[in-house]
N, C-alpha and C positions, 0 to 999 in steps of 0.2 A: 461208628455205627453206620448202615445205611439208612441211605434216606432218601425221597425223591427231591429233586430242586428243579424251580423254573427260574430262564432267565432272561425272557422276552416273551414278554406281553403279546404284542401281536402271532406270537407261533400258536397259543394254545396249549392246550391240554397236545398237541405234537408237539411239542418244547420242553417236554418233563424228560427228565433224565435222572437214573437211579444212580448215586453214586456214595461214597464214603464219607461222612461228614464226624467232627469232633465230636464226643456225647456230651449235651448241656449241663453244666452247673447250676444248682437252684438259687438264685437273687434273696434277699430279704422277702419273707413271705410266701415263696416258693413251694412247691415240690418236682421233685423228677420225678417220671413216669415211665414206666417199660411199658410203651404202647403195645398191648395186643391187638387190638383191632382198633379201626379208624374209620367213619365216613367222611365222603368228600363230595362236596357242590361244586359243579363245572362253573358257575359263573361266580365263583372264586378268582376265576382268572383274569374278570372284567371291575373286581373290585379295585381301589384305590389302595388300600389296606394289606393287599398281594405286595403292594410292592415298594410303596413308601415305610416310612415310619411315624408315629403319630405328629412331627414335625414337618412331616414333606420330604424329607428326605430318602434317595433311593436307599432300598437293602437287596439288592440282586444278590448272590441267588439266594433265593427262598424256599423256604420250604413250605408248602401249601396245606390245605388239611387244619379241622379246628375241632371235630367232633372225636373224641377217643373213650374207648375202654380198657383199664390195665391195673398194672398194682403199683405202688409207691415205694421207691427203691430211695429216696434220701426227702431229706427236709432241709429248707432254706435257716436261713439264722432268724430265732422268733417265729417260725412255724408251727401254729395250734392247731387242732381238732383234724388230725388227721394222721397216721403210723405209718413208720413203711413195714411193706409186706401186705397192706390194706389194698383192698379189689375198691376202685372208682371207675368212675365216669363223669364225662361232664363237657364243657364247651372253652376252648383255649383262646387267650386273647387274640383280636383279628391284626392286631399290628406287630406281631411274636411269632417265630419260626414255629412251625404248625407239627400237625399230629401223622403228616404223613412220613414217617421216622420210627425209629426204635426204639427211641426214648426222645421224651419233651420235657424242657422246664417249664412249669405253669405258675400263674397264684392258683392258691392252694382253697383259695374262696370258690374258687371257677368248676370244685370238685365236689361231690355227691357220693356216698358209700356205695358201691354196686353188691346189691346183696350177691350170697354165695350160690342161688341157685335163679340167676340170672343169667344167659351166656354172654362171653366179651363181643359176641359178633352182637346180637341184642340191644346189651349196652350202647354200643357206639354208633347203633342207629337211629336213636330217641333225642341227644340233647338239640339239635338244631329244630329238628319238625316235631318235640315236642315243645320246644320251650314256646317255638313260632305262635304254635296252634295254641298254647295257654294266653300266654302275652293276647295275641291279636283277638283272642276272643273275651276275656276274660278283665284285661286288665283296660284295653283301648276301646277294645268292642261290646262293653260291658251288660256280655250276653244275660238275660234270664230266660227261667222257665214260660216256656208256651209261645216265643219270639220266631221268626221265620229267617232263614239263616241260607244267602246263596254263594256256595264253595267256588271260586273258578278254581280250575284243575284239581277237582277232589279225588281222581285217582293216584294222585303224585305221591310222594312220601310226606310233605306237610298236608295239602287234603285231605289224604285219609286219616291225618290223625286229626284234624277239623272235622272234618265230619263226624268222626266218631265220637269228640268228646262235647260237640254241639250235641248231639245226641241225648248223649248221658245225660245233660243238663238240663235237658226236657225242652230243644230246642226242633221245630220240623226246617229238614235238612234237605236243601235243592242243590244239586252238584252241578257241574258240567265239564267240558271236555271233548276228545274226539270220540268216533261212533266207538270204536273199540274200546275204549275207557268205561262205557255202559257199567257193564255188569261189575268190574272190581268199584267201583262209585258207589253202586248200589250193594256192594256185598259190606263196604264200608260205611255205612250206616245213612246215607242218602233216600229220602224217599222218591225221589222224583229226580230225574236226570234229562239236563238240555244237549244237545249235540250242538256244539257251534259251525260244526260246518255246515249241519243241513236244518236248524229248526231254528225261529227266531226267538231270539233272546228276550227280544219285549213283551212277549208272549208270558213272562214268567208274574209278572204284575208287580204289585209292591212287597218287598221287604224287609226287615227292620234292620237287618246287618248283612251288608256284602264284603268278603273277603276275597280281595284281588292276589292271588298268584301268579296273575297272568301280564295283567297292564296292556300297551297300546290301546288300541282302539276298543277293544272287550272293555276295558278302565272307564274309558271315557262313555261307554254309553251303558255300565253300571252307575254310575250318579243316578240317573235318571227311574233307579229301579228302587232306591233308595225312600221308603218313605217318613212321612214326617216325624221329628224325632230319632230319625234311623241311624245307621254310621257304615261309611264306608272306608274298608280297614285294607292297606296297601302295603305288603312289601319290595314293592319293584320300585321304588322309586317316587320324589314327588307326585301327588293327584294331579293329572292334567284338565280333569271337570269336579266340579264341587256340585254335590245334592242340592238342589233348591231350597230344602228344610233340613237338610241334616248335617253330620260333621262329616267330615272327613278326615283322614289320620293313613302317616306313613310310618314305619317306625323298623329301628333295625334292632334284631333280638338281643337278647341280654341274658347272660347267665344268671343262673340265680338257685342255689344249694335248694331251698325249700318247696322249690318248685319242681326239682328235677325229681325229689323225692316224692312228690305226692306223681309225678307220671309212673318210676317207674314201679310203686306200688297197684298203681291198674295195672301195669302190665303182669304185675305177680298175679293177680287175682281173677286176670282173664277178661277185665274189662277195656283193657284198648289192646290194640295189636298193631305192632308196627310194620312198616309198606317196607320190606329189602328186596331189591333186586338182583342188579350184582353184587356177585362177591368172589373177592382174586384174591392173588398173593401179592407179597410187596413187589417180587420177584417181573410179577406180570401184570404189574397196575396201569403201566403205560399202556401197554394194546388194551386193556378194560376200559380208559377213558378215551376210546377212540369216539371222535365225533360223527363218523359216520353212523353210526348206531343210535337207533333212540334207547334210549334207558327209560324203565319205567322202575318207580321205586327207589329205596336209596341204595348207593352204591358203598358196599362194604369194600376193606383192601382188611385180612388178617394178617399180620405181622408174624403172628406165631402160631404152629399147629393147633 
């Protein structure tokens, strides 16, 4: 099959090279997958996860990539609740040769039905920045109705889907970002948008849940905005300041079959929409993750027409 592999950390997403790799066998619990479509997060490449295995030990090369849409071509020994020739989607383990491939072995928990009138490019750009934006809001940030909710980067592809389903849940949604991120913040369900280059941040007052995508220095003077009771919810990394009154919580996503279903039935129904940007062939995935470029959105790679 092909597949992309990295095999130095320090090269980058300039380090990816398309080449010919064996097609995976599915383990106990298993399934394979004929990936159709696939997103991928550049800072994949600064995870530990890239390139260890849950041991510490190196697995050069690697295949990178965790978010996929496809159908299921075998089943592992003792594989339930799932067929092959069945349309999924879902999120692949972070220490398991990835989804940027033509087929992957997975656990078959890590999968989700993709209904039939969902597309595979769709699909595979919901499990990460949906699961993120349920998890951090929902399960860590234990949003309710009528709560005040401040997104850093809610133009991104997990933003927007915080924003939007802080929304839903009857939450008022403050975004921010650069000046041109404005209006997609605000088309995604933000009432009010900070520009951090040009407006102050503290200016935003208190409240009850901030969701960092951002970190640095942004990180550390959201504590501060945090009010009593509040939580500041972080995927970048250990909180480098803690709320005076409130919690703070970092957490890394997790797949989860029940959850993926109840995202991607909004997205049938028209109530969230997912942020894509690019989208390439496998063919030409390497110049799509070129770093000189900003990407807005997530970045699809279709495997298959």
């Amino acid at each position: 099959m092909k597949a992309i592999v990295v095999t130095d950390q320090a090269a980058g997403t300039a380090g990816m090279t398309l080449v010919e790799r064996p097609e995976p066998q599915p383990a106990i619990n298993d399934v394979v997958v004929e990936v159709h479509a696939s997103g991928f997060v550049p800072t994949e490449l600064a995870w530990p996860s890239t390139w260890t295995d849950r041991h510490g030990r190196g697995r050069t090369p690697s295949i990178p990539g965790h978010e996929l849409a496809g159908v299921v071509t075998a089943l592992g020994y003792g594989t339930t609740g799932l067929s092959v020739g069945q349309r999924v989607f879902g999120l692949a383990d972070w220490y398991r040769d990835g989804t940027l491939a033509e087929y992957v072995a997975m656990e078959a928990r890590n999968l989700a039905p993709l209904p039939g009138d969902v597309d595979f490019t769709l699909g595979a750009s919901l499990p990460i920045s949906g699961l993120t934006a349920w998890q951090g809001l929902f399960q860590h940030g234990r949003l309710q109705a009528g709560q005040s909710v401040l997104v850093h980067g809610a133009a991104g592809a997990v933003g927007s889907m915080v924003a939007q389903l802080a929304r839903e849940a009857g939450a008022y949604v403050i975004g921010t970002g650069r000046a041109a991120d404005r209006q997609t913040a605000l088309d995604f369900g933000a009432k009010e948008f900070v520009d951090l280059e040009n407006d102050k941040l503290e200016d935003v007052g208190k409240v009850d849940l901030v969701f960092d995508l951002i970190g640095g220095d942004i990180g550390k003077r959201s504590a501060g905005l945090v009010r009593a009771g509040g939580t500041l919810v972080s995927i970048v990394g250990p909180v480098e300041a803690m709320p005076s009154e409130g919690l703070a919580i970092d957490f890394v996503v997790e797949s989860d079959r029940s959850q993926l279903i109840e995202i991607v039935q909004r997205v049938r129904s028209g109530r969230l929409r997912t942020n894509i940007g690019t989208v390439s062939t496998l063919g030409n995935a390497v110049s799509a993750f070129n770093p000189t470029v900003r990407h807005t959105g997530k970045t699809i790679i279709r495997m298959r027409p």
